[in-house]
Backbone as a printed PyTorch tensor [residue, N CA C, xyz], in Angstrom:
tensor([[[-13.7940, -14.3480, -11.6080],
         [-12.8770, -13.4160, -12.2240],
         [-12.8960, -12.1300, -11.4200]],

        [[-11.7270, -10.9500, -11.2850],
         [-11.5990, -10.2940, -10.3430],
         [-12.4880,  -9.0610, -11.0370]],

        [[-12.5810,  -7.9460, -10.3680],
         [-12.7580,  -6.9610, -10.9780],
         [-11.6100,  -6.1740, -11.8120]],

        [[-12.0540,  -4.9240, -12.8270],
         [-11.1430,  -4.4600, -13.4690],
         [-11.1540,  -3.0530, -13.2850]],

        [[-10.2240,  -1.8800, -12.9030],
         [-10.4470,  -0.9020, -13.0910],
         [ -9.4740,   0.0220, -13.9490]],

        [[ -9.4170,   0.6450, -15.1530],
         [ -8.0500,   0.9740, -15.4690],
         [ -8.0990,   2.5100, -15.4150]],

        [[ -6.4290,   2.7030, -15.1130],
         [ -6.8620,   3.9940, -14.7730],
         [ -5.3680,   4.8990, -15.8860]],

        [[ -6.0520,   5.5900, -16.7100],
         [ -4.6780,   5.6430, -18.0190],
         [ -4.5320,   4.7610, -18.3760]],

        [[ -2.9910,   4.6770, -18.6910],
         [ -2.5520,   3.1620, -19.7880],
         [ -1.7520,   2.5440, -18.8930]],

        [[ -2.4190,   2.4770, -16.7640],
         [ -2.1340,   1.3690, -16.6670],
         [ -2.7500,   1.0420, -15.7440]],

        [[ -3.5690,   0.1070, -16.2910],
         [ -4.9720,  -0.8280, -15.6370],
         [ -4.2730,  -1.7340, -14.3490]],

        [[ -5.3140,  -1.4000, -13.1570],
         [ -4.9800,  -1.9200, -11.8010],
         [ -6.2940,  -2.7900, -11.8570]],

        [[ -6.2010,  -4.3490, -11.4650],
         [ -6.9660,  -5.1920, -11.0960],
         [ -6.6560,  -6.3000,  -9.9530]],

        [[ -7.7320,  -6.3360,  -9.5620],
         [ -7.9440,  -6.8120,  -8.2260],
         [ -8.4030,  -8.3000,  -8.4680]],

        [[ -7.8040,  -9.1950,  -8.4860],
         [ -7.8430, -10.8730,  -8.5720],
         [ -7.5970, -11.7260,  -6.8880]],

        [[ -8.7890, -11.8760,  -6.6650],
         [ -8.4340, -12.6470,  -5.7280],
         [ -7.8270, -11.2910,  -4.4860]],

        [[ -6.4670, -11.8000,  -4.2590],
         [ -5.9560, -11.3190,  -3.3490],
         [ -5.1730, -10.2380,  -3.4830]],

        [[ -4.6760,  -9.9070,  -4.4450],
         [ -3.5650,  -9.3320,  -5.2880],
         [ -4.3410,  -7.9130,  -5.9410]],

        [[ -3.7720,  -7.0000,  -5.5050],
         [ -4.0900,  -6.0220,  -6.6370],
         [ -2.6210,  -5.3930,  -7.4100]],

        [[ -3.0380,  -5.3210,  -8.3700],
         [ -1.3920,  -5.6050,  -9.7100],
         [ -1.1810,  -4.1320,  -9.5480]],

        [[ -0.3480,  -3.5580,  -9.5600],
         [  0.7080,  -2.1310,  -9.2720],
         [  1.6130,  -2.0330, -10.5000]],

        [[  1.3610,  -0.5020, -10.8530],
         [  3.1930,  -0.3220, -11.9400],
         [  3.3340,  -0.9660, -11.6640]],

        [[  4.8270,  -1.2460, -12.3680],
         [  5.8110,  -1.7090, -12.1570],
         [  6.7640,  -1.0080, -11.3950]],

        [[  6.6950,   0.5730, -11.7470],
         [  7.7730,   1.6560, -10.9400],
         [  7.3680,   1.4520,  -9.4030]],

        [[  5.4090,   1.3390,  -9.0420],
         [  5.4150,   1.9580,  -7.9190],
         [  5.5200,   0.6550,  -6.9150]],

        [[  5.1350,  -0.6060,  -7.2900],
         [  5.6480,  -2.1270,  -6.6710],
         [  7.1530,  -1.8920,  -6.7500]],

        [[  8.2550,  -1.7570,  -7.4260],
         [  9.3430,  -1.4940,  -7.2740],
         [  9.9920,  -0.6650,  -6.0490]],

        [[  9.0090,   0.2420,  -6.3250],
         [  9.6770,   1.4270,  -5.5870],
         [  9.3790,   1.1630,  -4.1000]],

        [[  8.0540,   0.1680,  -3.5530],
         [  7.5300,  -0.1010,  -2.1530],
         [  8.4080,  -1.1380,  -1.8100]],

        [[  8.5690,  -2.2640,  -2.5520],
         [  9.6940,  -3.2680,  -2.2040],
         [ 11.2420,  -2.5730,  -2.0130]],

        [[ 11.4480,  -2.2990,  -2.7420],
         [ 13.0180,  -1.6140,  -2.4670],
         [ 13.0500,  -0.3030,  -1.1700]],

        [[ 11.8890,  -0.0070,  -0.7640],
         [ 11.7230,   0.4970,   0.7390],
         [ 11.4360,  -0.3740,   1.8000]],

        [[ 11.5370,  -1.9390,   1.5070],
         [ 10.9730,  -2.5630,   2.1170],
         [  9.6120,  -2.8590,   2.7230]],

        [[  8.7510,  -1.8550,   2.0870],
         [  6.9880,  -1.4930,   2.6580],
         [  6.2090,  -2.9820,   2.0440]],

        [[  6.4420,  -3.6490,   1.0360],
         [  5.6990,  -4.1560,   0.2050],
         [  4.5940,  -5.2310,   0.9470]],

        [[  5.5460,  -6.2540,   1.3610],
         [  4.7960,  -7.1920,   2.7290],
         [  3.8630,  -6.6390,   3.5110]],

        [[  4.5160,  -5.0020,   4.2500],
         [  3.3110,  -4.1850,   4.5070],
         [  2.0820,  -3.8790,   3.8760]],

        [[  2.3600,  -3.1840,   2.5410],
         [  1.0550,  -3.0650,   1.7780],
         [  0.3620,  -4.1810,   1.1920]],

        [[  1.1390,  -5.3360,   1.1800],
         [  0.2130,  -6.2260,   0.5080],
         [ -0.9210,  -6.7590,   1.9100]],

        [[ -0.2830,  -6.3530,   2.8740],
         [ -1.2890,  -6.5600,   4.3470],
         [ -2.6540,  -5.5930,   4.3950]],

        [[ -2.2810,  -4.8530,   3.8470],
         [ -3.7020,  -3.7430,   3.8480],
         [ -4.8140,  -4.5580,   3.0880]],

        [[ -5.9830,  -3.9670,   3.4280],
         [ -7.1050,  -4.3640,   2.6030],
         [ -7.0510,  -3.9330,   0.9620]],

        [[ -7.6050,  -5.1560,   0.3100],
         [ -7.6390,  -4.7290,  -1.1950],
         [ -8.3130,  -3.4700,  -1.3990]],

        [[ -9.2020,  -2.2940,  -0.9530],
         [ -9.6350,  -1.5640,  -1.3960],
         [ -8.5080,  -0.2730,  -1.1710]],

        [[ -7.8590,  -0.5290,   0.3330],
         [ -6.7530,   0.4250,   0.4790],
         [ -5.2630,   0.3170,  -0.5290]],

        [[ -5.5650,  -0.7680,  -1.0140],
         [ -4.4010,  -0.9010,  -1.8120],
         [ -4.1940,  -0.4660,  -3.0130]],

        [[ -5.9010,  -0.3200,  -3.5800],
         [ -6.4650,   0.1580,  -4.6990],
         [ -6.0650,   1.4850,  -4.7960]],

        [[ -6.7960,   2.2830,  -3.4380],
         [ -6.6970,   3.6260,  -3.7800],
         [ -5.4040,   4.4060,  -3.4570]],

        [[ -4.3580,   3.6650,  -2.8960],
         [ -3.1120,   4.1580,  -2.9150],
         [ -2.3920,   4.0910,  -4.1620]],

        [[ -3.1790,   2.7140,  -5.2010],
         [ -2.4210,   2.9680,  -6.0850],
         [ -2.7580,   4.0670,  -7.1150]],

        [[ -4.1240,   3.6840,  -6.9510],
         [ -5.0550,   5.0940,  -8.2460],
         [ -4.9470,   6.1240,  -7.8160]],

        [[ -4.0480,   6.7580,  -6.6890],
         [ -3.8410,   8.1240,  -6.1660],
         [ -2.7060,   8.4640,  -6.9990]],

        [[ -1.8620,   7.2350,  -7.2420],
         [ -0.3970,   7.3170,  -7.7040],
         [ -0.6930,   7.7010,  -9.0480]],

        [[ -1.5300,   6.5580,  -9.7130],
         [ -1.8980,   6.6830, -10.8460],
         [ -2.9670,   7.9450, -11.6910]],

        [[ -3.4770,   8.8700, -10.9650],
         [ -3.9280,   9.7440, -11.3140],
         [ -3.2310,  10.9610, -11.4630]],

        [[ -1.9080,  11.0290, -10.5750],
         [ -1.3570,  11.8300, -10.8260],
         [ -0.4230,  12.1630, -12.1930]],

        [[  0.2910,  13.2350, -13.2340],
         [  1.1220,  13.3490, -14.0430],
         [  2.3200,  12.9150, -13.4410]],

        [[  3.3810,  12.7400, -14.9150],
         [  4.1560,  11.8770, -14.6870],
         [  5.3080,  13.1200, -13.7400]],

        [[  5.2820,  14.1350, -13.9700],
         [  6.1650,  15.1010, -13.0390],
         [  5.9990,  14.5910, -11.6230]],

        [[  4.7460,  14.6870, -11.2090],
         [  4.3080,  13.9970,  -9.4940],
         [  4.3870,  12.9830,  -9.0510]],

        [[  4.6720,  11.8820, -10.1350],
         [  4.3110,  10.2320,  -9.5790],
         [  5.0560,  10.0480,  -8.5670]],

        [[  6.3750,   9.9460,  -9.1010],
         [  7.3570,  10.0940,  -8.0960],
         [  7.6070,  10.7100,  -6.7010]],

        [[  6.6610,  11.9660,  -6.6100],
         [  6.3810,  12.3560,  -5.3210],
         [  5.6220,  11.7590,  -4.4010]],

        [[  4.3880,  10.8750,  -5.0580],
         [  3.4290,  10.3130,  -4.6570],
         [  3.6860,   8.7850,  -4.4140]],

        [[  4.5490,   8.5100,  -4.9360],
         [  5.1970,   7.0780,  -4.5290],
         [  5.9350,   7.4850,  -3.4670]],

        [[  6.9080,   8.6400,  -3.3680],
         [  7.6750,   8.7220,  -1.6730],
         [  6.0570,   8.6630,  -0.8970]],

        [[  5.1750,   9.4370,  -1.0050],
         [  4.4700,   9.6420,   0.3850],
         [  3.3300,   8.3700,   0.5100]],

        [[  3.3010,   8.0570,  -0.2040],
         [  2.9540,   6.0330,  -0.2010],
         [  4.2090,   5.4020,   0.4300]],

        [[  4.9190,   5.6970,   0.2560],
         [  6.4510,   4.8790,   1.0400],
         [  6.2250,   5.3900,   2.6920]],

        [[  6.3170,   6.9580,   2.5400],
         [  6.3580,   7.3090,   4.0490],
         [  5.6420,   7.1260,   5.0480]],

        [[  4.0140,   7.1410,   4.4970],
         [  3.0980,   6.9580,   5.1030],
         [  2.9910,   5.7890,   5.5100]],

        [[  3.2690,   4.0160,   4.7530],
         [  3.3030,   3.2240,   4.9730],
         [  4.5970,   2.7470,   6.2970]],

        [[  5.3400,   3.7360,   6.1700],
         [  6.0650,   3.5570,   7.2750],
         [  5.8390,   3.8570,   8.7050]],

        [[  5.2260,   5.3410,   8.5940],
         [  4.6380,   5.9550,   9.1670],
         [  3.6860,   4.6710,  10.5930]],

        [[  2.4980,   4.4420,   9.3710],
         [  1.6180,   3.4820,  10.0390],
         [  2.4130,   1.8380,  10.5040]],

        [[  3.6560,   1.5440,   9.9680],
         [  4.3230,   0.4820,  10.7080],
         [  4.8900,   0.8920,  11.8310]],

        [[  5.1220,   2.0020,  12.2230],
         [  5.6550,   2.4910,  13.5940],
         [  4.7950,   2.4030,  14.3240]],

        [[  3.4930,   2.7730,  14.0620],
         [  2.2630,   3.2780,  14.7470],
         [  2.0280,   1.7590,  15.2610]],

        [[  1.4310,   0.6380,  14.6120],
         [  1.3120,  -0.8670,  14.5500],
         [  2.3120,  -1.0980,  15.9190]],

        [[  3.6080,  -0.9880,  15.2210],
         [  4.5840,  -1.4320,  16.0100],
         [  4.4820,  -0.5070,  17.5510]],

        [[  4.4860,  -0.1740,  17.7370],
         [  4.2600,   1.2010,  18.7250],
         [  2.8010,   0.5570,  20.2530]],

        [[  1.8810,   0.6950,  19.2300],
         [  0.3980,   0.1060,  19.6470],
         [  0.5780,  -1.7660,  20.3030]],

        [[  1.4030,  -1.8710,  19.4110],
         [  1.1350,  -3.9360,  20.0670],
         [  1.7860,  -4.4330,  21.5730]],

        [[  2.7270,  -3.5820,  21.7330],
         [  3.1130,  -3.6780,  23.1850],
         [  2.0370,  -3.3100,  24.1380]],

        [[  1.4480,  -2.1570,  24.0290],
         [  0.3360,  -1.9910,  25.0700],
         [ -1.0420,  -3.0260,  24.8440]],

        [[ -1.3430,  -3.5300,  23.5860],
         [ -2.2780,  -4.4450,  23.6330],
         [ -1.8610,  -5.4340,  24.5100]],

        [[ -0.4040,  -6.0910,  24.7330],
         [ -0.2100,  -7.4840,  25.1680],
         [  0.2380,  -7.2320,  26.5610]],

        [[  0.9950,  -5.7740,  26.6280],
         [  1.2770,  -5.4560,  28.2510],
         [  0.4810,  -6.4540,  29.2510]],

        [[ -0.0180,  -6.0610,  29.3260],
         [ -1.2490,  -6.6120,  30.5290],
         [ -0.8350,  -8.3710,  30.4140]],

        [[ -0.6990,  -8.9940,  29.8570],
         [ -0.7650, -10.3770,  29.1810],
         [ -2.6610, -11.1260,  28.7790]],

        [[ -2.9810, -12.1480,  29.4240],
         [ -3.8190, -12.6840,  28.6910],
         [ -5.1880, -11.7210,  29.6310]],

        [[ -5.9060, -11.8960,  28.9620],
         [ -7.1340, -10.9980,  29.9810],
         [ -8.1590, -12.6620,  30.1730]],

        [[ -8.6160, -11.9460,  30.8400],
         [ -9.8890, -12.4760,  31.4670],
         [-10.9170, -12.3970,  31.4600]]])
């Protein structure tokens, strides 16, 4: 069984592979297209992006879901950016 952590009245748990998100802030990463991204991160980074979201009042969430969006973009440029010079060279030796 996974662990449980809840944080307010809405409990994030970590099963297996999956750590469960709002509903607003899984919404809000898929409809930026990030989601595939974040579900690539490690379960602990996934955790605390969400309990960052989730700690905040409800005035901020929404701010804190853009910079979970941006940042995740952010670091797909970076990824994307970085893999050409890993393979430049081609196979090593």
């Amino acid at each position: 069984m996974g662990r449980h952590a809840d944080v307010g009245a809405a409990p994030l748990s970590a099963t297996g592979t999956v750590v469960r998100l709002r509903p607003d802030l899984e919404e809000a990463i898929d409809d930026a297209g990030r989601l595939s991204f974040f579900r690539g991160l490690p379960n602990s980074a996934q955790r605390e992006l969400a309990m960052w979201v989730e700690r905040s009042d409800d005035a901020h969430r929404d701010a804190r879901i853009e910079a979970v969006i941006e940042l995740l973009a952010q670091r797909a440029v970076e990824l994307r950016t970085a893999a050409p010079a890993r393979t430049a060279g081609g196979q090593r030796r």
